[in-house]
FIKOL-578121 format. One line per 8 residues: number of its first residue (from 1); their letters; for each residue x, y, z of N, C-alpha, C. Coordinates in steps of 0.02 Angstrom, whole numbers, always signed. Each point is the difference from the previous one (the first is absolute). Example, Ala and Ser with C-alpha at 12.3 -4.5 7.8 and 13.67 -1.06 7.14 Angstrom:
2
1	AS	+660/-284/+390/-45/+59/+0/+45/+60/+0 | -18/+53/-36/+42/+59/+3/-39/+55/+37
***
This chain:
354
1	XXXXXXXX	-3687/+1361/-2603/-45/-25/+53/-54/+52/+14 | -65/-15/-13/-48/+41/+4/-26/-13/+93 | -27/+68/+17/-22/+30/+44/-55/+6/+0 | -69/-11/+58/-52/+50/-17/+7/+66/+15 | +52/+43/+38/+24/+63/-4/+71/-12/+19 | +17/+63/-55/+83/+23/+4/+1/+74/+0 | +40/+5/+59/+4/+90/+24/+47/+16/-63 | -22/+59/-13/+47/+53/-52/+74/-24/+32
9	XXXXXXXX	+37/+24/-46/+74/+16/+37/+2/+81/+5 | -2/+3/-65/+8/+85/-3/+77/+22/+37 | +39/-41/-48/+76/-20/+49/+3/-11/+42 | -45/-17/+59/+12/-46/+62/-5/-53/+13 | +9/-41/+44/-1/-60/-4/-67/-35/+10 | -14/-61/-74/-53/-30/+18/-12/-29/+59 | -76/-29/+15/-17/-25/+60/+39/-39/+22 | +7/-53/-48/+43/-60/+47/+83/+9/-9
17	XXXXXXXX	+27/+77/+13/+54/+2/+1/+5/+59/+66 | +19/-31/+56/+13/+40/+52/+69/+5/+53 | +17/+45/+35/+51/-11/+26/+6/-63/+57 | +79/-16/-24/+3/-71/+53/-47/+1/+63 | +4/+56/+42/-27/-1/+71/-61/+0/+3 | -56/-10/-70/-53/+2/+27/-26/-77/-20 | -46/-26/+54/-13/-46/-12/-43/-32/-66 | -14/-36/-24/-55/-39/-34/-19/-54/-5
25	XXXXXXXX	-47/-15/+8/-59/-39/+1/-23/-35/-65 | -15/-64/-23/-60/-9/-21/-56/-30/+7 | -47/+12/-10/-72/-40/+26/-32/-42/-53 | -31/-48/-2/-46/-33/-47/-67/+5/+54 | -52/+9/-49/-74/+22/+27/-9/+35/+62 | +50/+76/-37/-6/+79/+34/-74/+14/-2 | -26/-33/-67/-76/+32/-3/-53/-12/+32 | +20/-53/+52/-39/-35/+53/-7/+29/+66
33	XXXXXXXX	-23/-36/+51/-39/+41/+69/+81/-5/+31 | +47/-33/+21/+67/-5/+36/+46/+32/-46 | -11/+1/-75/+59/+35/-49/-17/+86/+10 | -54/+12/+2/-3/+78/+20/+22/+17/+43 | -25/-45/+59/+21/+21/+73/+73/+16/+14 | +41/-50/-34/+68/-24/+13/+25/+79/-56 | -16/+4/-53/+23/+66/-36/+0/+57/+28 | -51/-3/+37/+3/+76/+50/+29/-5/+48
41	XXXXXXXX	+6/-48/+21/+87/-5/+58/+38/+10/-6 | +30/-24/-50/+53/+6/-56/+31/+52/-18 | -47/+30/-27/+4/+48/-30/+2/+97/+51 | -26/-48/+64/+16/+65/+57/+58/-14/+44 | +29/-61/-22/+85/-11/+13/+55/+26/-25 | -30/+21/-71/+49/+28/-35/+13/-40/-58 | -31/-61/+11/+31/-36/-78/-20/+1/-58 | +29/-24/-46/-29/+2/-84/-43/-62/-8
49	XXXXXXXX	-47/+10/-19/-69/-71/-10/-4/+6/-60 | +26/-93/-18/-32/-9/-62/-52/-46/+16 | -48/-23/-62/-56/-42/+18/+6/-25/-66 | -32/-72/+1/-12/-30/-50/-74/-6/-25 | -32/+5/-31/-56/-13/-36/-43/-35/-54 | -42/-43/-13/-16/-35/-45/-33/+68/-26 | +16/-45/-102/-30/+45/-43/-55/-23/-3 | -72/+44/-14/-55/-11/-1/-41/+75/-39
57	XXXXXXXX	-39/-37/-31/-46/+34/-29/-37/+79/+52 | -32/-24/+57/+4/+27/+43/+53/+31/+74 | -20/+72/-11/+64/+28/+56/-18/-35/+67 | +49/-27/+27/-38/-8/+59/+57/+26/+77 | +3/+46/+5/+39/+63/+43/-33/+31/+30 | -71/-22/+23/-27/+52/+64/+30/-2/+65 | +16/-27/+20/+29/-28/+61/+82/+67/-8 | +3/+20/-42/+71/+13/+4/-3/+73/-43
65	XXXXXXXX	-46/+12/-13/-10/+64/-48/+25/+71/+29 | -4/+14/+85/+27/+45/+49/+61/-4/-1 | +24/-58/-11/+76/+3/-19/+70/-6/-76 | -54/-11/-39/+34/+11/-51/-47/+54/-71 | -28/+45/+34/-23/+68/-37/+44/+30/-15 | +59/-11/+29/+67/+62/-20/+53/-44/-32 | -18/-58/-38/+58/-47/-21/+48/+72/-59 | -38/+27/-40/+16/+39/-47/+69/+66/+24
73	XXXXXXXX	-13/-8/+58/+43/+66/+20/+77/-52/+27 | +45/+70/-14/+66/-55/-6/+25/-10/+89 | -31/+32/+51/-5/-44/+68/-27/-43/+24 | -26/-49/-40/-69/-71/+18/+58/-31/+33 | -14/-38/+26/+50/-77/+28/-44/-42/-12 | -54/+6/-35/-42/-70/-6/+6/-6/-77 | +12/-54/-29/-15/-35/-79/-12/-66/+19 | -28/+0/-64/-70/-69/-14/+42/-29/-62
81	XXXXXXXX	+1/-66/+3/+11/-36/-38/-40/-39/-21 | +6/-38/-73/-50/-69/-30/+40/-48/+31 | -16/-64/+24/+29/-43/-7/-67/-63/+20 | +16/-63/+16/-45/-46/+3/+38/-68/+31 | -21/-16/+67/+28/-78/+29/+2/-43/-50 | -34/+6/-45/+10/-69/-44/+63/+19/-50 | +22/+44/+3/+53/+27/-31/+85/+0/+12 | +29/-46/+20/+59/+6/+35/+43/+59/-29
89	XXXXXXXX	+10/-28/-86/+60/+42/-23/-33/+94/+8 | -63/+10/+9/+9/+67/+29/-14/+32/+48 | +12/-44/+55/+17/-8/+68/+63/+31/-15 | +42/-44/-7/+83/-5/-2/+11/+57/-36 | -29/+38/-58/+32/+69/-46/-23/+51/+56 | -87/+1/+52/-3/+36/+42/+50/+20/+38 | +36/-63/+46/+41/-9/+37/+53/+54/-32 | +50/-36/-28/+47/+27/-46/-11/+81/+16
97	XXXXXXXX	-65/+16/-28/+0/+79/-26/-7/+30/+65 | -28/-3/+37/-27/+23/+61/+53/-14/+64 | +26/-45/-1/+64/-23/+55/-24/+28/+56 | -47/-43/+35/-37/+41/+78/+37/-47/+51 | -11/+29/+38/+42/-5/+62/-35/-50/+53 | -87/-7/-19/-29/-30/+41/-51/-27/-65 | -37/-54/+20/-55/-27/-39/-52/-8/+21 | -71/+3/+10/-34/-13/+34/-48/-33/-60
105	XXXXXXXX	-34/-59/+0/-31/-47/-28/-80/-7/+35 | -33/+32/-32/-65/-7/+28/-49/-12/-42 | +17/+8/-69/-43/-31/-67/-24/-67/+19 | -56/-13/-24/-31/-70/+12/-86/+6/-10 | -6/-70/-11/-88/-2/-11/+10/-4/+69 | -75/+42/+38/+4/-1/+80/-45/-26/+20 | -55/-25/-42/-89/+3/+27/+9/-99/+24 | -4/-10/+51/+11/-57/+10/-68/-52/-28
113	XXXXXXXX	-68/+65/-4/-70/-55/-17/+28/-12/-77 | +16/+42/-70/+34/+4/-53/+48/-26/+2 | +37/-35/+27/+48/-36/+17/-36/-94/-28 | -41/-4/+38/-45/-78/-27/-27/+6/-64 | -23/+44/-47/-11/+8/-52/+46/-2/-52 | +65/+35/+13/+71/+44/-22/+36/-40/+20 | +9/-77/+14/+77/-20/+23/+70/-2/-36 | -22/-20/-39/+56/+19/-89/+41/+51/+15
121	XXXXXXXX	-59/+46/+2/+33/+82/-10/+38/+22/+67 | -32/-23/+55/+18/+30/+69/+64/-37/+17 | +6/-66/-32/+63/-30/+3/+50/+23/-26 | -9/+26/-72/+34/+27/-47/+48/+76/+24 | -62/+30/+41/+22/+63/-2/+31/-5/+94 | -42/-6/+40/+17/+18/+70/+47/-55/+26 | +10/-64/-30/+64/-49/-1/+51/-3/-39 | -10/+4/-74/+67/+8/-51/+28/+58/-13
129	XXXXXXXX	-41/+44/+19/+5/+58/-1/+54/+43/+51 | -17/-25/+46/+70/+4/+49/+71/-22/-8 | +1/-61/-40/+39/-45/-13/+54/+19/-50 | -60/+59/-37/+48/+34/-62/+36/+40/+13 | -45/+54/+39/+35/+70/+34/+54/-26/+53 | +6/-59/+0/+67/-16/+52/+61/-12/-36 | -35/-53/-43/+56/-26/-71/+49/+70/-29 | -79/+59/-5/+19/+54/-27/+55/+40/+13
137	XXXXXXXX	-2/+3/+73/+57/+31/+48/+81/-20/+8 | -26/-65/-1/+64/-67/+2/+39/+9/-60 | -40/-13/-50/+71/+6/-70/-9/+73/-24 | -13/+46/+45/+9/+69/-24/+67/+27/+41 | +12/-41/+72/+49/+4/+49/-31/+74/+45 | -42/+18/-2/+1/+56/+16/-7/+15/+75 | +24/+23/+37/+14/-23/+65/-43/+38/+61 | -94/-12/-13/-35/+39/+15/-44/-24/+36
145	XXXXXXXX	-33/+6/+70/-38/-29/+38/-69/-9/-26 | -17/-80/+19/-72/-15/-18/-65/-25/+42 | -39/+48/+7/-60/-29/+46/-58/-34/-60 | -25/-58/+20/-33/-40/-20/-65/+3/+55 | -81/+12/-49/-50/+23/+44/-44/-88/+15 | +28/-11/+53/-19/-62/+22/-80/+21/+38 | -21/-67/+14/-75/+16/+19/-23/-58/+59 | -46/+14/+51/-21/-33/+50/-33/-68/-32
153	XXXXXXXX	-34/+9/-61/-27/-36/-41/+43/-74/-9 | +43/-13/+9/+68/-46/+8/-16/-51/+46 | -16/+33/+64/-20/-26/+67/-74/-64/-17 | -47/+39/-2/-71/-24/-56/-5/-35/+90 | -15/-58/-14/-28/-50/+67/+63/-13/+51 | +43/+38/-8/+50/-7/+92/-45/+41/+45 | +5/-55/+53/-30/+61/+54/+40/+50/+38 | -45/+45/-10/+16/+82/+31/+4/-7/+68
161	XXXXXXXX	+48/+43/+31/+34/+39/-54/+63/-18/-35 | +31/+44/-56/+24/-27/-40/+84/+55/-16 | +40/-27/+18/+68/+24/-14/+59/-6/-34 | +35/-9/-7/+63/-11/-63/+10/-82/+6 | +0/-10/+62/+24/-88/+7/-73/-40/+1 | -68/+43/-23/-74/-45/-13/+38/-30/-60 | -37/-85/-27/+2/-20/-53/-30/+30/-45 | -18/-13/-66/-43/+36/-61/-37/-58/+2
169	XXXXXXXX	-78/+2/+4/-56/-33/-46/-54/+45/-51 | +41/+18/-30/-45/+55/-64/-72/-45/-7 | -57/+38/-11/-42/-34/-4/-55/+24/-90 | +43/+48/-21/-1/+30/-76/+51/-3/-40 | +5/-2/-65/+31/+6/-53/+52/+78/+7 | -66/+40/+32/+71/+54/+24/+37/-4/+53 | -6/-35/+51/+31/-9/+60/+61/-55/-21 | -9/-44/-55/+36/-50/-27/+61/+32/-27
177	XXXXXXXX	-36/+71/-33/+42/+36/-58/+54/+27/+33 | -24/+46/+73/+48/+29/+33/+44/-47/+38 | -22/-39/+25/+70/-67/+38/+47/-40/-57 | -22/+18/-82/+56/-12/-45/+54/+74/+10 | -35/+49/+2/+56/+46/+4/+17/+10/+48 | -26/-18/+61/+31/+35/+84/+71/-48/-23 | -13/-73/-13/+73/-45/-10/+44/+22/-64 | -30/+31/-57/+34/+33/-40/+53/+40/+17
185	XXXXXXXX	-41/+50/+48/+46/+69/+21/+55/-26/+28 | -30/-66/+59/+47/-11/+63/+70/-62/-18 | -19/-18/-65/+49/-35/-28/+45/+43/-8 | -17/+54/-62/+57/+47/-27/+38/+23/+47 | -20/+13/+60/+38/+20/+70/+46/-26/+21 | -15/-80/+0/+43/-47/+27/+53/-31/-52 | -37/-21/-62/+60/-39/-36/+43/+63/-39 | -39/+60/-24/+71/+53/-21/+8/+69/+34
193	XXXXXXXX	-19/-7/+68/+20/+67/+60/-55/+53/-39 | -32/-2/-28/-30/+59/-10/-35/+32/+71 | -9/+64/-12/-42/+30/+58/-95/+8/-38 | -23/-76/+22/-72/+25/+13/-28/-42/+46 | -62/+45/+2/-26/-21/+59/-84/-11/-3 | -28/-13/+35/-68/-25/-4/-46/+33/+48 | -23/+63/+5/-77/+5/+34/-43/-25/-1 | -5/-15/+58/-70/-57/-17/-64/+25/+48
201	XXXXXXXX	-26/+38/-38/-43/+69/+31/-91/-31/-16 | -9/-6/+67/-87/-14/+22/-52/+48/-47 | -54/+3/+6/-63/+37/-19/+28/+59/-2 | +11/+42/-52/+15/+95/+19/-62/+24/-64 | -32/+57/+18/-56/+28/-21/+28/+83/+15 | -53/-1/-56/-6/+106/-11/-57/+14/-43 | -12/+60/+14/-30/+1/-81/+8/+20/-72 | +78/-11/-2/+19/-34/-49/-8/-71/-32
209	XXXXXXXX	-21/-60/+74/-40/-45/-49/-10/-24/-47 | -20/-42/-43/-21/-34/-63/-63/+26/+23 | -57/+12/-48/-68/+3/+15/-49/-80/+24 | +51/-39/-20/-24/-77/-2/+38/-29/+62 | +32/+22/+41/+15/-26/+59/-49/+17/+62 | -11/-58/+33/-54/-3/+59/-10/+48/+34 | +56/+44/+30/+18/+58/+38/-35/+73/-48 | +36/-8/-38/-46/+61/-69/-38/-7/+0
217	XXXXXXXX	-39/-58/-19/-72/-10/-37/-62/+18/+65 | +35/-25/+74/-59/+19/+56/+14/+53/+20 | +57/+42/-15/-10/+87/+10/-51/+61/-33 | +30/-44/-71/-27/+40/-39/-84/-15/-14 | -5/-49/+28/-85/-50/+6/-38/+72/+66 | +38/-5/+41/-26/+25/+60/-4/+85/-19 | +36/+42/-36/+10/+49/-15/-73/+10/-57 | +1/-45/-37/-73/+22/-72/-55/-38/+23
225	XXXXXXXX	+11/-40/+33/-76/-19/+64/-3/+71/+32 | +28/+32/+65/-15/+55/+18/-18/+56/-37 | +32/+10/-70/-4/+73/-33/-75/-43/-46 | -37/-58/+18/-53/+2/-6/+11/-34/-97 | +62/-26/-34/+0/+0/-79/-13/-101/-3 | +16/-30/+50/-2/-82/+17/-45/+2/+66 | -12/-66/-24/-52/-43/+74/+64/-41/+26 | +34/-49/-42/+23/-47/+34/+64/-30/-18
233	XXXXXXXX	+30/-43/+28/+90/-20/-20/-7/-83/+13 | +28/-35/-65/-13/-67/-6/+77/+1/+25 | -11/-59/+43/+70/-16/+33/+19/-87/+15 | +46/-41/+4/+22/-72/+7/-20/-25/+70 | +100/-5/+25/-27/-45/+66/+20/+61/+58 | -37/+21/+33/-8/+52/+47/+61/-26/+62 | +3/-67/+20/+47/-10/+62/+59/-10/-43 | +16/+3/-44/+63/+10/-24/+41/+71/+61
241	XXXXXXXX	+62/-8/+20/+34/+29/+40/+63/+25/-26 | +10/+56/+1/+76/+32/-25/+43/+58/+44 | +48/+6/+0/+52/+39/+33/-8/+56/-50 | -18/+77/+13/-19/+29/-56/+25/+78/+52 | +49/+1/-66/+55/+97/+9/-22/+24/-44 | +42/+49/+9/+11/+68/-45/+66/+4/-66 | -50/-14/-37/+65/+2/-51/+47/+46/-19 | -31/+76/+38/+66/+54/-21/+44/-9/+95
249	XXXXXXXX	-23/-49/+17/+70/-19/+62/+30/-51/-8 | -25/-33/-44/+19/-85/-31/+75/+19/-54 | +1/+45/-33/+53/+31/-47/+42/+28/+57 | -1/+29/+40/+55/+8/+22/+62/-63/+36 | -59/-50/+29/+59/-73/+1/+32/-32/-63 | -32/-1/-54/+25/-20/-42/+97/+56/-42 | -1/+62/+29/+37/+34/+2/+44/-34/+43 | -10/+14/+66/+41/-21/+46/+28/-62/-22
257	XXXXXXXX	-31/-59/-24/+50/-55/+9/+57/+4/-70 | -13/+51/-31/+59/+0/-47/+48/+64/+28 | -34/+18/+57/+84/+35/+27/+34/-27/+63 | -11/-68/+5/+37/-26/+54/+66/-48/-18 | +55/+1/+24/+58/-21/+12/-3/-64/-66 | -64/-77/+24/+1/-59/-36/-68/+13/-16 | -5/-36/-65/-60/-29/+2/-36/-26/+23 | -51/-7/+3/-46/-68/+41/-74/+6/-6
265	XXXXXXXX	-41/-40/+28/-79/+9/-24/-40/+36/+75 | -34/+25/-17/-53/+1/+52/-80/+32/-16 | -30/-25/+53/-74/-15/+5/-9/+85/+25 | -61/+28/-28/-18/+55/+4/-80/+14/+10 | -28/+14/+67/-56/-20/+5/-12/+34/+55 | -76/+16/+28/-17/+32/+67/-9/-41/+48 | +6/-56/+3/-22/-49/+51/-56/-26/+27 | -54/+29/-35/-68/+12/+15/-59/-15/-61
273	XXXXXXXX	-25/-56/+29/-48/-23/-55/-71/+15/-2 | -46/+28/-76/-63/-4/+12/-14/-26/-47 | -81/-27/+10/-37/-31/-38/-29/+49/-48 | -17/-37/-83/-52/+41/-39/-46/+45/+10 | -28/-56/+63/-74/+33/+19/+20/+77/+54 | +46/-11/+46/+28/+54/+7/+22/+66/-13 | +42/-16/-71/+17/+72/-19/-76/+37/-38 | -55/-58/-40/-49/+35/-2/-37/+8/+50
281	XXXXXXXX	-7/-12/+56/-20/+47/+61/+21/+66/+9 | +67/-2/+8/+21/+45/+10/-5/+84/-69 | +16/-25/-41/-3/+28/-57/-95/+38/-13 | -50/-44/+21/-46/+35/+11/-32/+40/+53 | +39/-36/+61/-30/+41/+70/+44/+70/-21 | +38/+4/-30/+21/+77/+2/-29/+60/-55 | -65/-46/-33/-12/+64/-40/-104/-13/+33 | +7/-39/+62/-67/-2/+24/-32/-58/-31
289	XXXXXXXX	+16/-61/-27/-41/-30/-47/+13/-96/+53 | -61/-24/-12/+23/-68/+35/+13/-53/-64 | +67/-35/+15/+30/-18/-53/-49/-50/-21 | -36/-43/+47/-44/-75/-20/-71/+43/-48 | -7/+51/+5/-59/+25/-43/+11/+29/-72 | +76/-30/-16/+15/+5/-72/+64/-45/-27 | +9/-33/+47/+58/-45/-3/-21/-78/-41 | +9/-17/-63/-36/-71/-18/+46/-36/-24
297	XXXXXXXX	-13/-57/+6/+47/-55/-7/-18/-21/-76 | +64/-8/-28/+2/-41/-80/+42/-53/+1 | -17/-56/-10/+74/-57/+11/+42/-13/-84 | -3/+49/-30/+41/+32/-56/+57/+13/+28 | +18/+38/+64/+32/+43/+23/+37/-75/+26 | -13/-29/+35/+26/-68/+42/+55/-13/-36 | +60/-6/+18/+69/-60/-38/-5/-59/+0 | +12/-59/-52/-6/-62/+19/+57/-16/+43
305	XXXXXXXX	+66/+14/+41/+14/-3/+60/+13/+66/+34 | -32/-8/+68/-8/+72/+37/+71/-5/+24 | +43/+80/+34/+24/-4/+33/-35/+41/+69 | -12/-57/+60/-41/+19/+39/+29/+79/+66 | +60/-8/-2/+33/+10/+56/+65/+49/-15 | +39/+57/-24/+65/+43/+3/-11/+22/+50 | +70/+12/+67/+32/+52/+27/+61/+8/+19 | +5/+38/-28/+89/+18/+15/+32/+5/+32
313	XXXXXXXX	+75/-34/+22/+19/+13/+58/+79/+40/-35 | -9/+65/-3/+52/+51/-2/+71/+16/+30 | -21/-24/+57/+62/+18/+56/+77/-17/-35 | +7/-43/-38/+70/+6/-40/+26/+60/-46 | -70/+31/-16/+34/+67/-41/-8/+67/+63 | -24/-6/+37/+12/+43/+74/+52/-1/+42 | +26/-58/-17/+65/+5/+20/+50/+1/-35 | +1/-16/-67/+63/+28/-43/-10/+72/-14
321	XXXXXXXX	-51/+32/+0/+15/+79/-37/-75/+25/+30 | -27/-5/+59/-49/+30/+15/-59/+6/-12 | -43/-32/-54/-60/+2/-21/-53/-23/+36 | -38/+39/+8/-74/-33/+20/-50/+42/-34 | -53/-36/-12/-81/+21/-17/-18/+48/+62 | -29/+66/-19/-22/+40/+36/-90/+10/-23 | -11/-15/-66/-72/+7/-26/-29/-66/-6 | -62/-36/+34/-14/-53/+8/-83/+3/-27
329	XXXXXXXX	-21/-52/-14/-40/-12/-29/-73/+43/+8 | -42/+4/+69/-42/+85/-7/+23/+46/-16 | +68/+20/+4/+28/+70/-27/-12/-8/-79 | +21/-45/-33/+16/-4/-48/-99/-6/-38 | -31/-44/+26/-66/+17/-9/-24/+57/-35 | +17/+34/+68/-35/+90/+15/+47/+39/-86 | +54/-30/+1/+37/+67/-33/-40/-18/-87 | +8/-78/-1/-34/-6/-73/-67/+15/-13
337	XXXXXXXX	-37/-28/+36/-77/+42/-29/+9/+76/+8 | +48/+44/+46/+4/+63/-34/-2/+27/-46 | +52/-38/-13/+39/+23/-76/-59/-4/-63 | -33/-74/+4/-44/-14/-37/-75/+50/+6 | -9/+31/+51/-77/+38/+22/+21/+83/-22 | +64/+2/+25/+5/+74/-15/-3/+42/-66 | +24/-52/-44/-11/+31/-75/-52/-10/-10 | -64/-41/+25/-67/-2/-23/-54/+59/+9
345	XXXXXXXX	+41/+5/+96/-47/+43/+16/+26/+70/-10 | +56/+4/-11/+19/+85/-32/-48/+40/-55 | +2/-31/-39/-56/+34/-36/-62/+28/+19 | -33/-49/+38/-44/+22/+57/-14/+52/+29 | +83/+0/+41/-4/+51/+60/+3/+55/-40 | +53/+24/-58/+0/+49/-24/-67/+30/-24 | -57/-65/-52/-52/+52/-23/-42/+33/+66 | +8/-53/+73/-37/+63/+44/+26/+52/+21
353	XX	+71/+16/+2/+38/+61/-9/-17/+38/-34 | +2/-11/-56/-34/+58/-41/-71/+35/+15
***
């Protein structure tokens, strides 16, 4: 079974051979904005992280490169594996080899506009795809907790706000994709006792990001408008409204519900909704810029069905194990066009240093 890294032994024990007491993990799409996040939690818990990975021509490990620079040395707790959702039987040899203690399932096509273009695939992968890695677990017997990365997207046209007992009206091919697996997961639960469970986690942002998600694209718009390299940011439907966190606080609920007593699902969200036009307000009043004097509309961007309306109503995971959103949507603003301005303008500041 090939690896994209395998620690030396050098007579010690390979990666995925550790003592009983320490935990392990595995992740599908570690290499993503919630799979990083969740690895560095993880991994400052004490546990052994494996990750799964599609093979590809291109590396694609930025997101995760701070944490697996030292795979080579024989103290990593992180290894990377090949594997692929469309792949059951090496799902199941993963499983087998790796015997983790917890699963966390976050692989999936995510882009819900690529989603109407991609239904095939988004079905394929973010619905059957679940279906496998469950199958996978099931006739492997392996007796290991599973979170399944459910999505607000489910909800689509229930009105907000929206909680474990809202109905689902998906109003995309990916919102379709994920309410095949939220019932996937929640079957395996019920008809053979397995332990998984379903987060079903609102808008979470960082700038970790996709570069092609709405939240990215008007940070990083507002950041090379100011450093003066863009005029302007083509954008959809502006009153579109979302419940929008922090994705390195969003990984820590998804932890929690695999260390509680039963299984069960819950909604993960700040409670608090803004509009499009909003977060690019906000996102530009903080680097001085007025958002309507570079903000333009493309109806490219538009879905042929909107979802007009997410907000979350949390209070069920606040009361099983404490969680709430502490970073809300201006915070979260402010922190991404940072991130995005500061490497621009560093160069800058330094040549007037000199």
């Amino acid at each position: 079974m090939n690896t994209t890294q395998r620690l030396p032994t050098n007579g010690r024990p390979a990666a995925d051979t550790v003592p009983p007491q320490v935990k392990k993990a595995l992740i599908t799409g570690i290499t993503g904005q919630d799979g990083s996040y969740l690895a560095e939690l993880l991994l400052a818990k004490g546990y052994q992280v494996h990750g799964v990975v599609r093979r590809s021509s291109m590396i694609n490990t930025q997101r995760i490169d701070h944490l697996h620079q030292d795979l080579q040395t024989s103290e990593s707790r992180l290894s990377l594996h090949y594997g692929d959702l469309a792949d059951g039987t090496r799902l199941a040899s993963l499983l087998e080899r790796v015997e983790p203690d917890e699963v966390y399932h976050l692989a999936a096509q995510s882009h819900v506009q690529v989603s109407f273009d991609e239904p095939e695939l988004t079905g394929n992968t973010t619905g059957l795809g679940t279906i496998r890695l469950l199958e996978a677990i099931r006739n492997t017997g392996l007796p290991c907790r599973f979170y399944q990365a459910s999505s607000s997207e489910m909800f689509g046209a229930s009105a907000p706000p929206q909680h474990e007992e809202t109905p689902f009206h998906p109003r995309s091919p990916y919102g379709v994709a994920k309410v095949y697996a939220y019932w996937a997961t929640r079957n395996c639960r019920e008809a053979y006792g397995m332990y998984a469970v379903n987060g079903i986690l609102f808008n979470h942002e960082s700038p970790r990001r996709g570069p092609n998600f709405v939240t990215r694209k008007i940070a990083t718009a507002a950041a090379r408008i100011k450093a003066g390299l863009q005029d302007s940011v083509y954008l959809g439907n502006l009153d579109a409204r979302r419940d929008w966190g922090f994705a390195a606080e969003y990984v820590e609920a998804m932890w929690l519900m695999l260390q509680q007593d039963e299984p069960d699902d819950y909604v993960i969200a700040t409670g608090i909704s803004h509009s499009v036009r909003d977060f690019a307000e906000q996102c530009f009043s903080h680097v001085g810029l007025n958002w309507r004097e570079h903000v333009r509309f493309d109806d490219r961007y538009v879905r042929p069905s909107e979802v007009d309306h997410l907000i979350g109503d949390a209070s069920k995971a606040s009361r099983a194990f404490g969680w709430q959103a502490t970073t809300h949507a201006p915070e979260l603003a402010r922190l991404m066009v940072d991130a995005e301005l500061n490497p621009i303008m560093a160069p800058e500041q330094a040549q007037r240093a000199a």
